[in-house]
PADREN-37956 format. One record per residue: x, y, z of N, C-alpha, C in turn. Coordinates in pm, whole numbers, plus 50000, padded with zeros to 5 digits. Last residue first. Example, Ala and Ser with C-alpha at 12.3 -4.5 7.8 and 13.67 -1.06 7.14 Angstrom:
512854977550708513674989450714512905000350787 513194943150780512304955050780513204967050780 
end
This chain:
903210941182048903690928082049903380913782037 902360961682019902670955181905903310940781926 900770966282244899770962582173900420958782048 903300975782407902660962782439901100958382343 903340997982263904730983582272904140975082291 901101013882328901881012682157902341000282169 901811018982605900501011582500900911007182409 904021025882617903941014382704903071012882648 903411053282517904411041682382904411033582470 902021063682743901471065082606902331052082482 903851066182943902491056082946901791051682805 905341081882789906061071282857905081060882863 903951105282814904141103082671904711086582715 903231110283109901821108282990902891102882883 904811119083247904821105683259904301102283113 904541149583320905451143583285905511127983252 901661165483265902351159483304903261152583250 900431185783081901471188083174902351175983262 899931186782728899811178682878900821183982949 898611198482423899681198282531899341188182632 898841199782097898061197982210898761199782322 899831199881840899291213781829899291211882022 900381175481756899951183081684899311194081705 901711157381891902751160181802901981167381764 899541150782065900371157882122901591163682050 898051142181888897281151481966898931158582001 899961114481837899491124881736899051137881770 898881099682131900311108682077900311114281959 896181098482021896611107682166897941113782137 896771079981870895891090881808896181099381951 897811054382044898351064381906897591077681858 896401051482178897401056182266897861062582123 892431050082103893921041982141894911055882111 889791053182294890831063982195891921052982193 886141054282370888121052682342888161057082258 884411085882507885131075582413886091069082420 882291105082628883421094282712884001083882588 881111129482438880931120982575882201113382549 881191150382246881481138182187881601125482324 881111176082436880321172682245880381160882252 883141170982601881441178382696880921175682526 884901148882596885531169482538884531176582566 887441127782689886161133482721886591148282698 888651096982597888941107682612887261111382621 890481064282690889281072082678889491089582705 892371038682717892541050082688890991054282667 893911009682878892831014982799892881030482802 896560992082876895931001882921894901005982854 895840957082956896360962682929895710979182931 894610948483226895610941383169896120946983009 893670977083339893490968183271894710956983236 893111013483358894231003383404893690991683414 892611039883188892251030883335893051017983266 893221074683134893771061183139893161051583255 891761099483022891581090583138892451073583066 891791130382955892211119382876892241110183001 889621160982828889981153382914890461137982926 890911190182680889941175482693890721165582808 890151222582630890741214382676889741200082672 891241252982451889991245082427890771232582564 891081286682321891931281482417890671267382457 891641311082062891371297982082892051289582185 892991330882034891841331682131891631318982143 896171312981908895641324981930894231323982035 895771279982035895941288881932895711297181931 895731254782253895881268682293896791275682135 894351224382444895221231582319894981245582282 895711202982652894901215582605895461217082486 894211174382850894801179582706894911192982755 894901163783151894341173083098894801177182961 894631127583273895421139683201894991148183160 894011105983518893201115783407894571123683391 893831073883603894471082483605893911094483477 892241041783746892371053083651893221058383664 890081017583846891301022583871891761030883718 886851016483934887621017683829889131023683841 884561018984129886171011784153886841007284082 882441034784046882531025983992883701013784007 883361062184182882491052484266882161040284208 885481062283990885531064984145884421056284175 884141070883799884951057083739885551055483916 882501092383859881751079883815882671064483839 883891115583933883481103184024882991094583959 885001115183630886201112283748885341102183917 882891122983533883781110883530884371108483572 882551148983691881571135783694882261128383605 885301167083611884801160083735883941148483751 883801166383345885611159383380885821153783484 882271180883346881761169583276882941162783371 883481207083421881991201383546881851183783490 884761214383269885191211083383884821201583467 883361219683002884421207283021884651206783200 879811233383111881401238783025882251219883079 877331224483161877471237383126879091244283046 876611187683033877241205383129877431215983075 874111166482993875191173882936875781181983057 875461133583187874331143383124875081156083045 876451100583152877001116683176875761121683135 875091075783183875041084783300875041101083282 876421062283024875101064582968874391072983068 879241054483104879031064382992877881068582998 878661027083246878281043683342878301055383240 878381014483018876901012883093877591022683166 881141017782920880041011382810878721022282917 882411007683170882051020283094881651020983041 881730979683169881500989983274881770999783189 882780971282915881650969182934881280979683033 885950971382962884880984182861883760980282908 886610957583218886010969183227885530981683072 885790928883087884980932883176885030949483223 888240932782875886650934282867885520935282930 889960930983029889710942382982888510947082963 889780904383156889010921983236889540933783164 887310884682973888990890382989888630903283056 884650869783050885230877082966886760882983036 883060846883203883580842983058884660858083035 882910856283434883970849383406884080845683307 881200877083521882140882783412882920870683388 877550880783629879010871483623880050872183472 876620908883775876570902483647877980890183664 875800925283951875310911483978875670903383883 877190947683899877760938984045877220925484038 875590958283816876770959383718877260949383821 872960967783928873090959683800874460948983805 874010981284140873730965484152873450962384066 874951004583990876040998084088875410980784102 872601014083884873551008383792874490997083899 871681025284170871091015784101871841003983963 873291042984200873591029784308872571023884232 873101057283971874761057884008874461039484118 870541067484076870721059783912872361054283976 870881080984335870161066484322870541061584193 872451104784224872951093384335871961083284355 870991117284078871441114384034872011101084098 867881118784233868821120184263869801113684153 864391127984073865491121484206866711124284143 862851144983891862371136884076863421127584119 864241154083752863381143583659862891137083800 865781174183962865911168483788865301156583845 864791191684230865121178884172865261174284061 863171212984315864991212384227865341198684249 860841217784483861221211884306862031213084250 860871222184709860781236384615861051230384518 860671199184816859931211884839859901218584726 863371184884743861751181484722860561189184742 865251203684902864861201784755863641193584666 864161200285183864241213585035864061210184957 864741172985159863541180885199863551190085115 867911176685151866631162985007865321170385042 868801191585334868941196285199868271185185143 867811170885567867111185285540867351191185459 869691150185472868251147785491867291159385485 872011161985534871811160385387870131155785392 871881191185757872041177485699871541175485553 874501213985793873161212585742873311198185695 875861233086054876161225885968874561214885934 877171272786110876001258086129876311244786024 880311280986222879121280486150878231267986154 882301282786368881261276086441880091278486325 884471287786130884391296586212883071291986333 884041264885972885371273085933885391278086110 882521240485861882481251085987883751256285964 880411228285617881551231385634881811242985740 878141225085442878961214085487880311217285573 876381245385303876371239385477877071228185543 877051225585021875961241085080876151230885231 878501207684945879121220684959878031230284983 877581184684803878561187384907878781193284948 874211181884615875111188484690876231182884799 873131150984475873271159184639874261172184580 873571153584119873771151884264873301159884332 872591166683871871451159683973871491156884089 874911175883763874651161283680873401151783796 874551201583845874991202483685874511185483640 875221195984087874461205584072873751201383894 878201184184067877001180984108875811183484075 879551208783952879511195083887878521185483894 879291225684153878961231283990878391216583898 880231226484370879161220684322878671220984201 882491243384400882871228984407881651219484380 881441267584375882501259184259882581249684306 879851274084586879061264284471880171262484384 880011268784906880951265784800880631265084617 879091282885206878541281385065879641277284992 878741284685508879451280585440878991276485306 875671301285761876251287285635877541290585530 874001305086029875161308485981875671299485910 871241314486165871981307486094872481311186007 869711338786248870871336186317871651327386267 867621345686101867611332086268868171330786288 868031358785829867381365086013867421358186105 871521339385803869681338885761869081350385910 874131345285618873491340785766872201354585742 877051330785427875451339485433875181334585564 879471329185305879171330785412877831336885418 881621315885005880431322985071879431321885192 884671310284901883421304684891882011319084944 887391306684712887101317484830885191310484771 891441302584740890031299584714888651305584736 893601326284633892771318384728891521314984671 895991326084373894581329584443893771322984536 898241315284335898481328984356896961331184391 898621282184382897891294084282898171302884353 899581260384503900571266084385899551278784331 897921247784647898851254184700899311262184605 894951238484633895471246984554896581255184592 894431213584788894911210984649895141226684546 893621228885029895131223384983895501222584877 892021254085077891621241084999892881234285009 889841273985317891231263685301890801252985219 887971302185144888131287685233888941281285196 887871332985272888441323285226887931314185242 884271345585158885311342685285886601331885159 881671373485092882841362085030883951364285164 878521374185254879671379485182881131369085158 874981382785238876351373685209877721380885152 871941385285419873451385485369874601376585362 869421390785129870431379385202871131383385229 867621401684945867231407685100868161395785199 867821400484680866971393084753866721393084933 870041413184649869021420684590867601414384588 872261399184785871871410084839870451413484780 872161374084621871351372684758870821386684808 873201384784384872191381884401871331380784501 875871396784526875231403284454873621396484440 876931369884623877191381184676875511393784652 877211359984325876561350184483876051361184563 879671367284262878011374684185876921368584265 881201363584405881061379384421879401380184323 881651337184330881451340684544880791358584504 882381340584084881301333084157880601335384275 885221349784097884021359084032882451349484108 886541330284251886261347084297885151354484226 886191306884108885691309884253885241325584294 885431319483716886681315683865885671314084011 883761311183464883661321083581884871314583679 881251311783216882681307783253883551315483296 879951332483106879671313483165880481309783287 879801364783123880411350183087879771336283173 878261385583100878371379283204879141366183107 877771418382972877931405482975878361401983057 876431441083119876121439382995876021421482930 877051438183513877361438183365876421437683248 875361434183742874741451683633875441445883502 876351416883840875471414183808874741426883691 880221419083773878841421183842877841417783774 883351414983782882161412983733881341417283832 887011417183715885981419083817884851415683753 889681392083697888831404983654887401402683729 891191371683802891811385783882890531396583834 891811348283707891141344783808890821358283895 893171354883414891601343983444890781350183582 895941353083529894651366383527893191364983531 897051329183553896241331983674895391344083650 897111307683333897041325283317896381329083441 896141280783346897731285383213897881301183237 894231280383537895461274983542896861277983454 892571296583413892831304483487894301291583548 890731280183209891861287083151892951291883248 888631272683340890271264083346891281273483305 885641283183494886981286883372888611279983423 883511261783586884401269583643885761273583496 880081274883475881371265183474882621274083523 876851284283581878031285683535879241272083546 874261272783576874401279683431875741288083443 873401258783788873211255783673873691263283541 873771274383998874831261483995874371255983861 871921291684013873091296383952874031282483943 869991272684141869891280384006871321283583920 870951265384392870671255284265870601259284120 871211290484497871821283184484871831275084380 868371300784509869131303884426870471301684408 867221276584692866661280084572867591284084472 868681283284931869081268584817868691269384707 867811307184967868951307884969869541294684916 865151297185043865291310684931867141310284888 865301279385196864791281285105865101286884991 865771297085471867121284885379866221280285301 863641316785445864991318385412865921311385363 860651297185257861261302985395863421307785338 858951305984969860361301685016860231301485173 856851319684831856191307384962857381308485018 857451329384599857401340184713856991333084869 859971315284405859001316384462858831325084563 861721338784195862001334884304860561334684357 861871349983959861021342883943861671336284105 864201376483922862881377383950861921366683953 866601362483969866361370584083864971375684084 866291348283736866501339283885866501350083966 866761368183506865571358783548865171349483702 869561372183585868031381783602866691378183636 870581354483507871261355183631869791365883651 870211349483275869871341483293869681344083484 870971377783118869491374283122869371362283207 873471368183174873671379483230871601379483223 875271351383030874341341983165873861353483141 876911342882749876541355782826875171348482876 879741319682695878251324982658877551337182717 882731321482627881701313682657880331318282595 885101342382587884041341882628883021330182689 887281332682430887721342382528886481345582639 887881303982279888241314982254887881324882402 885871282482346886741280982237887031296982234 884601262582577885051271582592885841272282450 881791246582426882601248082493883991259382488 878101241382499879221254382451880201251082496 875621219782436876501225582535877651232782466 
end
């Protein structure tokens, strides 16, 4: 897996071609339209950079480009969405959609509105599926969502599809391994061990979950639900670190233990600890964090592990 180190990523631009010409010809419309859904949810990541540089989120693309980056904003996404369906006989065109959690950006969010010859009318999000898409989940975000009376699609008739037309990784659902681990990990009696130790162990065994991704974002997210649906109490920090073209980020998860545990995630080196000292080094050495607390939480490790 490639991670973002400088200005590009990778060039999709053969990949985005190939999916407009190997489109089964059996499809029915919401077919054809999950089909290439699933596809492209495989081979882009959402570009972070566009948080330190809203420009990120402002240059144009197309499917004619030469190059195509990986690593793509909502807006460029919804517009090459746009572009594919059209040259598959779909229409679609890019809508806002209300997110909250992005009050502070200068860019709206913006998803995709297709409606099939039958009159059905669907709400597309694939940045918010990227992650999913990327680690086997269901989908959340195809047909989940009425803005305007648009239709709304069950998850029973998106598993159909997708058992139809064979976009299933390895024949099922990431979401059965996830509830299958769940009653492993539930049946085990922890009273010999200290809950620290009862929760490395849990991570230990959901670590073995992550699959690879297409860029850091998509990985960051699936740990985030993992240690979520695992009722792992947490908190994540975003490293970055930013040298000339070189613009790279990791992901730093504090979970909460009788004392704090530390784990970092970079999409190369999966879900590791880390103790609190080598983090604050990161940050005396080049790295950043935005939040304000992180260095405070960080020597509350230190203190309470010298004591």
């Amino acid at each position: 897996m490639e991670i973002l180190d400088g200005k590009k990523g990778h060039n999709v631009a053969s990949e985005i071609n190939l999916i407009i010409n190997s489109i089964p010809d059996e499809l029915s419309a919401i077919e054809k339209v999950r089909w290439i859904y699933i596809k492209l949810g495989n081979i882009f990541s959402y570009d972070y950079r566009v948080a330190s540089d809203i420009n990120f989120g402002k240059h144009d693309v197309s499917i004619n480009d030469e190059y195509i980056s990986n690593y793509q904003t909502c807006a460029q996404i919804s517009k090459i969405i746009n572009e594919v369906y059209s040259k598959c006989g779909i229409s679609s065109k890019t809508i806002v959609i209300p997110n909250n959690s992005r009050i502070n950006y200068e860019i709206e969010h913006t998803g995709n509105l297709v409606e099939l010859n039958t009159g059905e009318k669907y709400v597309l999000d694939l940045t918010l599926d990227l992650y999913l898409i990327q680690s086997g989940c269901l989908t959340q975000h195809f047909g989940k969502l009425s803005i305007n009376d648009e239709d709304i699609i069950s998850d029973s008739k998106l598993m159909a599809i997708d058992e139809e037309t064979s976009l299933l990784k390895n024949n099922e659902y990431m979401d059965k391994k996830i509830r299958d681990l769940k009653s492993v990990i539930n049946a085990i009696d922890y009273s010999s061990m200290s809950y620290d130790e009862e929760l490395q162990y849990k991570v230990s065994r959901i670590e073995k979950l992550i699959p690879n991704f297409s860029g850091y974002n998509e990985g960051r997210l699936f740990v985030e639900k993992l240690l979520n649906d695992f009722n792992i109490d947490h908190h994540k920090y975003n490293f970055m670190y930013v040298h000339g073209e070189e613009n790279k980020m990791t992901g730093c998860f504090q979970v909460y233990g009788d004392n704090n545990l530390w784990y970092v995630y970079d999409g190369n080196s999966g879900f590791i600890p880390v103790d609190a000292k080598k983090l604050k080094n990161m940050l005396d050495n080049g790295w950043s964090c935005k939040s304000p607390v992180i260095l405070d939480n960080l020597e509350e490790s230190l203190n309470s592990r010298s004591v």
